[in-house]
N, C-alpha and C positions, 0 to 999 in steps of 0.2 A: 518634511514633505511626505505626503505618502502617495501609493500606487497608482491609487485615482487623478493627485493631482498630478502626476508625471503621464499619465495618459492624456490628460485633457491640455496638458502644455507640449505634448507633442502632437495632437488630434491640431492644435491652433498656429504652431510651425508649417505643417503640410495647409492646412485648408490658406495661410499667409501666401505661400509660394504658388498655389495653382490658383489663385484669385485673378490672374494675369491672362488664363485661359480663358476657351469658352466654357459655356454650361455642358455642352455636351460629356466636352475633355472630364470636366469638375464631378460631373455625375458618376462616368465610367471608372473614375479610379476613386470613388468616394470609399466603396469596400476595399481596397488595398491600402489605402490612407485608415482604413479603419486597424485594418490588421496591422500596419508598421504603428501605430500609435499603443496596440495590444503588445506586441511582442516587446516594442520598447519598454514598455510600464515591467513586463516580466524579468527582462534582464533587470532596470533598476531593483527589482524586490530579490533576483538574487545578489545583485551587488553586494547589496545590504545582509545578506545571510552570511557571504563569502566574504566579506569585511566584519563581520563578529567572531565569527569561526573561526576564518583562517581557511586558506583553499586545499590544505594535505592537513591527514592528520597521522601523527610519528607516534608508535606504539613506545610506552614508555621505559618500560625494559629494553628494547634494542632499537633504537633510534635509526639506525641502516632500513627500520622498515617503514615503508610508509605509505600512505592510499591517499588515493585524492578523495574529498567528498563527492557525492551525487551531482551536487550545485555548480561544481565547476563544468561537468560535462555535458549537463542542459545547458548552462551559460554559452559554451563554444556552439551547441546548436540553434537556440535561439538567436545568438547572436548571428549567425551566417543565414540563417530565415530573412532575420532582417535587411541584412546589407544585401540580399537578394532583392526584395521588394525595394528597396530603396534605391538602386540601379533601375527596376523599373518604370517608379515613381516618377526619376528625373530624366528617363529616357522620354517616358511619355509625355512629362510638361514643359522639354525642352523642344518636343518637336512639334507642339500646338499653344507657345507661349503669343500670345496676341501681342504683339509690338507698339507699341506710344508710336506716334505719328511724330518723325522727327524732322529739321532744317535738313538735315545731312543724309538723309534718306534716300534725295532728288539726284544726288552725284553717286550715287553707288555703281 
């Protein structure tokens, strides 16, 4: 898989879930659908760095020393960008989710 295709199978997740909305809703978070679909693609590309590498790296004379790579510490920020947006997401398309017209609707 690459970047792109992990962008556009999360672009197709989100656009799957607010289909249920209006157009309005569907319009107003189409940039924040764009952006959780962007930030997700980047965490997969560092997954993929941080799964080659390894997430520290241990000086090989004295092993007591060790750093974390760069990629881990974007990871933790991207990552919480995300699960920001993604709270918004489903704050927004649970409170303008269009409902199926159900039997059981009538007893509520």
């Amino acid at each position: 898989m690459s970047k792109q295709e992990e962008f556009q199978k999360e672009r197709l997740r989100w656009d799957e879930l607010f289909a249920k909305t209006d157009d309005q809703t569907q319009k107003a978070a189409d940039g924040l659908i764009q952006k959780a679909a962007f930030l997700n693609s980047m965490c997969w590309e560092l997954e993929q760095v941080i799964e080659t590498s390894g997430a520290i790296k241990v000086h090989p004379q004295h092993p007591e020393l060790q750093k974390q790579i760069p990629a881990v510490k974007e990871y933790a920020r991207l990552s919480e960008s995300y699960a920001n947006i993604v709270n918004k997401l489903n704050v927004l398309r649970l409170k303008t989710t269009v409902e199926d017209d159900d039997e059981l609707g009538e007893f509520e």
